[in-house]
C-alpha positions in Angstrom: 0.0 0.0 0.0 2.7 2.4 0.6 3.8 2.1 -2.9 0.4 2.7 -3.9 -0.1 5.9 -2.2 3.4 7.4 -3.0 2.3 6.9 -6.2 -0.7 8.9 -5.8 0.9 11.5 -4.7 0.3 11.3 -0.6 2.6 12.5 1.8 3.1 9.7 3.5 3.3 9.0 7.7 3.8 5.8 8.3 6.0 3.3 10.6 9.3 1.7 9.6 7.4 -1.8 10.3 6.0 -1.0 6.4 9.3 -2.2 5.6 9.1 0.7 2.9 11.5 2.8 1.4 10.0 5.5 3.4 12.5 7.8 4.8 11.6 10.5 7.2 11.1 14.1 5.8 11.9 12.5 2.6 9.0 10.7 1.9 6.8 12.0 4.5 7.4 11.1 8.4 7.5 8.0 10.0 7.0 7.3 13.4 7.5 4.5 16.0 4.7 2.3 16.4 2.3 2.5 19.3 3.0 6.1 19.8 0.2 8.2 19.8 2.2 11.4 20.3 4.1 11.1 17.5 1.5 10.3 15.5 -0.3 13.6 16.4 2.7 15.4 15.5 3.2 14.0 11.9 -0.5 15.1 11.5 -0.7 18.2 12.9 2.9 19.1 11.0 1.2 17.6 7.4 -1.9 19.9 8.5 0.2 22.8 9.6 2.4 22.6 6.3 0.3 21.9 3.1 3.2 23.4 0.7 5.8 20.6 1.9 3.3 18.0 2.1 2.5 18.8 -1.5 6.2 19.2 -2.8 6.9 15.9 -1.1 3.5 14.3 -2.4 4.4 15.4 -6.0 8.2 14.1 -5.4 6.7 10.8 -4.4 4.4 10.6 -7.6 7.6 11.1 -10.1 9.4 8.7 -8.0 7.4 6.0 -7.9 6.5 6.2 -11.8 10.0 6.6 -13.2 11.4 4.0 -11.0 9.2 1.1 -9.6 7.2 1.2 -12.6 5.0 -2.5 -13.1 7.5 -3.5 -16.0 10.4 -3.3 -14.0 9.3 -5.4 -11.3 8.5 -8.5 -14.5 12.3 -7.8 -15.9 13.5 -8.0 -11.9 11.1 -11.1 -11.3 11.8 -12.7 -14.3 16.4 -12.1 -13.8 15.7 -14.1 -10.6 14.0 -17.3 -12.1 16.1 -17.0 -14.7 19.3 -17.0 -12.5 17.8 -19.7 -10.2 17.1 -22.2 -13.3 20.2 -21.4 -14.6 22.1 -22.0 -11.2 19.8 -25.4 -11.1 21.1 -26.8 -14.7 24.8 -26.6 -13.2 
C-alpha cells in the first residue's frame, strides 16, 4: 500500500514496520509504532504545512512512476528465475 499511495501523490506517515522505502522528511514522516504522540505530531505538521506535504507528495508521484514502474518489477522477477534455473542446470 505504501507504494500505492506514494504513487498517488500522498505525503506519506507511516512506521518503519512498512518495511518501505520510506524515509523520514523524505517521503513523509515516520513514526514509531504504538506512539500516539508522534502520531499527532506527523499530523498536525502535514496539516500545519500543506506546501511541503505537497512538494513531497508530487516528489513521491515522479518517484514511484519513473522507478518502480510494473515492467520493472517483471524484468527484476523474471532475472531471478532466470538466475535460479540457470544455477539449477549446473
Amino acid at each position: 500500500m505504501v507504494f500505492e499511495a506514494m504513487a498517488a501523490g500522498c505525503y506519506l506517515i507511516t512506521t518503519p514496520n512498512t518495511g518501505s522505502i520510506v524515509k523520514d522528511g523524505v517521503h513523509g514522516k515516520v513514526v514509531d509504532p504504538g506512539d500516539p504522540g508522534q502520531l499527532q505530531s506527523a499530523i498536525e505538521h502535514a496539516l500545519n504545512n500543506p506546501e511541503e506535504v505537497n512538494a513531497i507528495g508530487l516528489n513521491n508521484a515522479a518517484l514511484v512512476a519513473k522507478n518502480f514502474r510494473q515492467s520493472d518489477y517483471k524484468n527484476k522477477v523474471l532475472a531471478v528465475y532466470e538466475k535460479v534455473l540457470a544455477d539449477k542446470a549446473c
